[in-house]
N, C-alpha and C positions, 0 to 999 in steps of 0.2 A: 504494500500500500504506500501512497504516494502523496504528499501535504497536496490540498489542493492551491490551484495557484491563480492568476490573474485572471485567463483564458479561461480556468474553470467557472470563477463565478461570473464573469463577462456571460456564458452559453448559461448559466442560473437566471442572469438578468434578463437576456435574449428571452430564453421557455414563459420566465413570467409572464412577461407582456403581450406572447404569442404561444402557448403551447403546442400549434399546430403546425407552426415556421417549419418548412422544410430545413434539412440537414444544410443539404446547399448553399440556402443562403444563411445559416449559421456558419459555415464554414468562411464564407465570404467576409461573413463580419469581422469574425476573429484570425484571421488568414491563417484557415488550415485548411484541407481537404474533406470532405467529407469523409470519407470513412473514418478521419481521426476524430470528428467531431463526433461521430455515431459511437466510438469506442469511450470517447469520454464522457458521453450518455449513460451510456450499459456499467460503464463503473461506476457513478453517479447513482444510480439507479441500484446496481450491486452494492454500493453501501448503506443505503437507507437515507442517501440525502436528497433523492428525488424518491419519494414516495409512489406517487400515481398521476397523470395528468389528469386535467380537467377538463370542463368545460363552464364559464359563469355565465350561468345564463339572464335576461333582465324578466322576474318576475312580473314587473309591473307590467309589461307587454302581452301577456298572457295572464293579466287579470288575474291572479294568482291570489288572492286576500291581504291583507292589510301590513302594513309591514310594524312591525314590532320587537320593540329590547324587551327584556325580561331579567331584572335579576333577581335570583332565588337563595335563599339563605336554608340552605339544609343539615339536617345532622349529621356530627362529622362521622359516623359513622354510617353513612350514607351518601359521599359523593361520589365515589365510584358508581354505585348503581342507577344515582341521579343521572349522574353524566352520560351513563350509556342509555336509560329510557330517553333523553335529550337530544341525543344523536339520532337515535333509533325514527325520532317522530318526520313523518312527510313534511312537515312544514319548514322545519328547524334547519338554517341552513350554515350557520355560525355556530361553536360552543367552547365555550372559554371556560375556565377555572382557577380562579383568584387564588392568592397565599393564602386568605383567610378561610379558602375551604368552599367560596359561593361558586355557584352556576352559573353563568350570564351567556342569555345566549337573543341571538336574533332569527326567529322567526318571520314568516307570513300568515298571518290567521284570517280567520272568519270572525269577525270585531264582535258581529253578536254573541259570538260564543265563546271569547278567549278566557275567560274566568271559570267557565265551566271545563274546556278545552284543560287548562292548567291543574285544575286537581284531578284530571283523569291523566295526565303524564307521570307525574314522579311517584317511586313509587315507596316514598317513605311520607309518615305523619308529619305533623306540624313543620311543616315547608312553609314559610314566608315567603310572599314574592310582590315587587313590584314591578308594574307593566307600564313602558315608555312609549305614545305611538311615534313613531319613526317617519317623519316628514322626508330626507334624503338619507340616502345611504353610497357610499363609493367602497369597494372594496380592491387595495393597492399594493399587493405584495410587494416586500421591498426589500434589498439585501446591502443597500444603504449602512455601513457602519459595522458590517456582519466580517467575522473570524477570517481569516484565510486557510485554519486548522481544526481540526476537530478534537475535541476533548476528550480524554481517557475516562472509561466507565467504573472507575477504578478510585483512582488517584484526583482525578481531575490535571493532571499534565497534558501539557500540548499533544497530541500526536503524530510525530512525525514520521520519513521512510520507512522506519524501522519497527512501527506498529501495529497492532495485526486486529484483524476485525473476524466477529463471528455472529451467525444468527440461533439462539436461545427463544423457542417460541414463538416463532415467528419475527419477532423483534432483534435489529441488528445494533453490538454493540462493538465501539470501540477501545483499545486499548495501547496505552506506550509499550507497552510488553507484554512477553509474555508470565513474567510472575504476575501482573497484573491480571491480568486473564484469568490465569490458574483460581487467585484469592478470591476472585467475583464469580465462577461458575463455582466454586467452593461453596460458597455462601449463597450463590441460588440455588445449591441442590439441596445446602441444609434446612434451606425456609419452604424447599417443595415438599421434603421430607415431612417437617412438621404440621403443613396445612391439612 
């Protein structure tokens, strides 16, 4: 594995704003070839720093319902399962989760029903939530001020050449080493063990 470098996230910025851009003309931008831009995709991709493309679509265009914030204050013992009923719902097309433990998310709802709508989503008691309606919305991915490296799952150290990555679960992580490695799949087997 290889630090990523200027090129890499230049083809990060490029996908944002276009994830359908041909290779080609990513290649053109960052003067390389196509096929070297499609390999630095596939590792990209192979490491977990491009997850899935997209497509954003504009709800409002398709009358889609109302657009609406929500933040919800749930028991902490219940954000995980919040977050994923939140995910889960058709409407819901944002979902954040604050330090302090809350849900905030942005939907489109049917206005007449969002109050009723909301206690049939989460699927814990005494959930608090406030409902903001949402006049405009822009959503702008940005890489603006972001790492050229990636962080050790571990240690929290840089990762660089010499650092090695794996997938645990479906989920990829990285590492500056391999004792790092070793001590973090150590202690996910022993917390698999005990669940």
């Amino acid at each position: 594995m290889r630090d990523l470098d200027e090129t890499d996230m230049e083809i990060l910025r490029l996908l944002g704003d276009d994830a359908r851009r041909p290779y080609s003309e990513l290649a053109e931008a960052v003067d390389l070839s196509g096929p070297a831009v499609s390999d630095r995709v596939e590792r990209l991709e192979e490491t977990g720093i491009i997850e899935r493309f997209t497509v954003a679509v504009d709800q409002s265009q398709l009358r889609a319902g109302v657009p609406i914030f929500v933040q919800a204050t749930v028991p902490a013992e219940t954000v995980s399962d919040c977050k994923t009923a939140v995910m889960d719902a058709d409407a819901v097309e944002h979902v954040f989760v604050t330090a302090d433990g809350d849900v905030w998310f942005y939907a489109r709802a049917q206005i007449q029903r969002v109050h009723e709508w909301l206690e049939g989503l989460f699927p814990a008691e005494a959930v608090e939530y406030d409902v903001t309606l949402v006049d405009d919305a822009e959503w702008t991915p940005s890489l603006d001020g972001t790492a050229f490296a990636l962080t050790c799952a571990e240690c929290g150290n840089t990762v660089d050449n010499e650092g090695e990555s794996t997938r645990i679960d479906g989920e990829v992580y990285h590492f500056c080493c391999s004792s790092c490695e070793s001590r973090f799949e150590s202690r996910y087997d022993r917390l698999e063990e005990g669940a």
